[in-house]
C-alpha positions as CSV (number, residue, x, y, z in Angstrom):
1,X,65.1,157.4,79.6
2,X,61.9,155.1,79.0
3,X,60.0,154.0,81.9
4,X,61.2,150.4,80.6
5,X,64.5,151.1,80.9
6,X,64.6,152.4,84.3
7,X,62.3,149.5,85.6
8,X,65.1,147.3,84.0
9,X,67.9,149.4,85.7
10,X,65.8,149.0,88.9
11,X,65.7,145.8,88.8
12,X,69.1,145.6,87.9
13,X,70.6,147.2,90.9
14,X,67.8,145.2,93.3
15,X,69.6,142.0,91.8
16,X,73.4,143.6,92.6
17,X,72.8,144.3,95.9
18,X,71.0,140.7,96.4
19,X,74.3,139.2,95.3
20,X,76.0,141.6,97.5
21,X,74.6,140.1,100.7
22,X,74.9,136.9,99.3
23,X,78.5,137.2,98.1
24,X,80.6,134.5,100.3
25,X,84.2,136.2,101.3
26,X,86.9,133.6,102.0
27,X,89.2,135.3,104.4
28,X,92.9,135.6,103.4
29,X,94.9,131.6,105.0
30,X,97.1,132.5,107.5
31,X,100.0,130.3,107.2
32,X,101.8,129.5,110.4
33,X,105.0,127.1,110.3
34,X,105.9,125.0,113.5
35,X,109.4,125.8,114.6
36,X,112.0,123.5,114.0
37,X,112.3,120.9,116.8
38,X,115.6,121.0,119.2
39,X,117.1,118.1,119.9
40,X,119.2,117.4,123.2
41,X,122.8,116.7,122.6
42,X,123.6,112.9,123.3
43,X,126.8,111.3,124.5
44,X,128.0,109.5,121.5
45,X,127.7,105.8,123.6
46,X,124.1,106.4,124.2
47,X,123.3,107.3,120.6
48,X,125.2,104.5,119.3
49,X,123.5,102.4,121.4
50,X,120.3,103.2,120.3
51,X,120.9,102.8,116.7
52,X,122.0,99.6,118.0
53,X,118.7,99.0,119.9
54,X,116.6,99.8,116.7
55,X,118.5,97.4,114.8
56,X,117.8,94.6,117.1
57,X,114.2,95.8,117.2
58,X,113.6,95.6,113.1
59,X,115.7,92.2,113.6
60,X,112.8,91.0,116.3
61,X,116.1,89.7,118.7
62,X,115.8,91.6,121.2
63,X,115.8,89.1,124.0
64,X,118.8,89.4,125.5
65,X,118.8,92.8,125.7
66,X,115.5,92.0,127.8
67,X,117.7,90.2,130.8
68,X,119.0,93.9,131.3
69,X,115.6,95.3,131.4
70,X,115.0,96.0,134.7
71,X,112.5,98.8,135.2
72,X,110.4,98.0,132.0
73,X,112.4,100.5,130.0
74,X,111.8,98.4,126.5
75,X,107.9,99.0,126.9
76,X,108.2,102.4,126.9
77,X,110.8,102.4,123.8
78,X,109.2,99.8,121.7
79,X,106.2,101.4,121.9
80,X,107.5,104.6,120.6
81,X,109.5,102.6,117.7
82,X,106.2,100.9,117.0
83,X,104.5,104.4,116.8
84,X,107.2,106.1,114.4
85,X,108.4,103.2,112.4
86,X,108.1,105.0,109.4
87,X,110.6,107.4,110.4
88,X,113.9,106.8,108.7
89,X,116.4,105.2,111.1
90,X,119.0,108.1,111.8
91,X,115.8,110.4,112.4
92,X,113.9,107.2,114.2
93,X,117.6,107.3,116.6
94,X,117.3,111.5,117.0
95,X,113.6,110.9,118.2
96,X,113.9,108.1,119.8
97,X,117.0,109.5,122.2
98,X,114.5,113.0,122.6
99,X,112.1,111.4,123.9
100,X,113.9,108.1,125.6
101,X,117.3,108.8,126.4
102,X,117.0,108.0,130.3
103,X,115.3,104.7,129.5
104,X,117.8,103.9,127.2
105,X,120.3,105.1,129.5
106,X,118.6,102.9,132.3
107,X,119.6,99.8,130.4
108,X,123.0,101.2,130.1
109,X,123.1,101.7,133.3
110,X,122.2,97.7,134.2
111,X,124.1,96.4,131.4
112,X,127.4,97.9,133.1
113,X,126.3,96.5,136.8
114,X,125.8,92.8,135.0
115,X,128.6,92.8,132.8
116,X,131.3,95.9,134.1
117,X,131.7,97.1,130.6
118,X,132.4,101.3,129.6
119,X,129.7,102.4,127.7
120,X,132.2,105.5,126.5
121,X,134.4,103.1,124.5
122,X,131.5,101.3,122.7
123,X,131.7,103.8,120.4
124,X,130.5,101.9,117.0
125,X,127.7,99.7,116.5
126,X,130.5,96.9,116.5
127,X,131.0,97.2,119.6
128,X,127.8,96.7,120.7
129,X,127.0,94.1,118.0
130,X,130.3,92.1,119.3
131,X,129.2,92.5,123.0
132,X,125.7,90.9,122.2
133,X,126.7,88.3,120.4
134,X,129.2,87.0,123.4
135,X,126.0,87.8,125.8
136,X,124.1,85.4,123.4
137,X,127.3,82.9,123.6
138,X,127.7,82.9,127.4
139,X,124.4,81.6,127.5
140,X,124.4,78.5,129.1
141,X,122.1,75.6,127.1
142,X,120.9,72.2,128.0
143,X,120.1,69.2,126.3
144,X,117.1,68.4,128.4
């Protein structure tokens, strides 16, 4: 071998070993899935009653329902519907109930004082539809 060619073979492994120091290794992504999320088991009642609730939220009538409202219960809720509109509504009504079930179950809780109804046989949204609209009848008007 020449003395050229092992200058260039020098200078060949000087350059390999400058690239080795300067050779960027991307570690290997370590996926890591969130586990499913558990949802509490609702009375039927209270979960038609908050598909109910939602309805009259996207509706923008929920003044009625505020009469029975006496804790402040709808801020909490509406706020959260506000937050995860973009849910569907059966998924908006499982989220909803995880994180709100006792306020929902608060206004329940008033609407029976105020109006002696069962929650456990308003069992369709019907039901609860039918009850608002004779809350919205009972109202008393005047022609002042």
């Amino acid at each position: 071998m020449t003395e050229k060619e092992t200058n260039i073979k020098e200078q060949d492994n000087e350059q390999e070993q400058e690239n080795e120091e300067l050779k960027v290794v991307m570690p290997e992504a370590e996926w890591t899935t969130m586990p499913e999320e558990e949802f509490a088991e609702q009375p039927d009642y209270l979960r038609v009653f908050t598909d109910f609730y939602i309805a009259k939220f996207n509706q923008r009538d929920l003044e009625i329902m505020n009469t029975y409202d006496v804790d402040s219960n709808m801020v909490d809720i509406n706020h959260y519907v506000m937050d995860n509109i973009k849910f569907s509504r059966n998924e908006l009504v499982k989220h909803a109930l995880q994180y709100h079930a006792n306020n929902f179950q608060n206004i329940i809780d008033e609407i029976v004082k105020q109006d002696s109804i069962k929650p456990e046989e308003m069992t369709s949204y019907s039901d609860w539809d039918n009850w608002y609209e004779d809350c919205r009848n009972n109202i008393s008007t005047s022609l002042s």
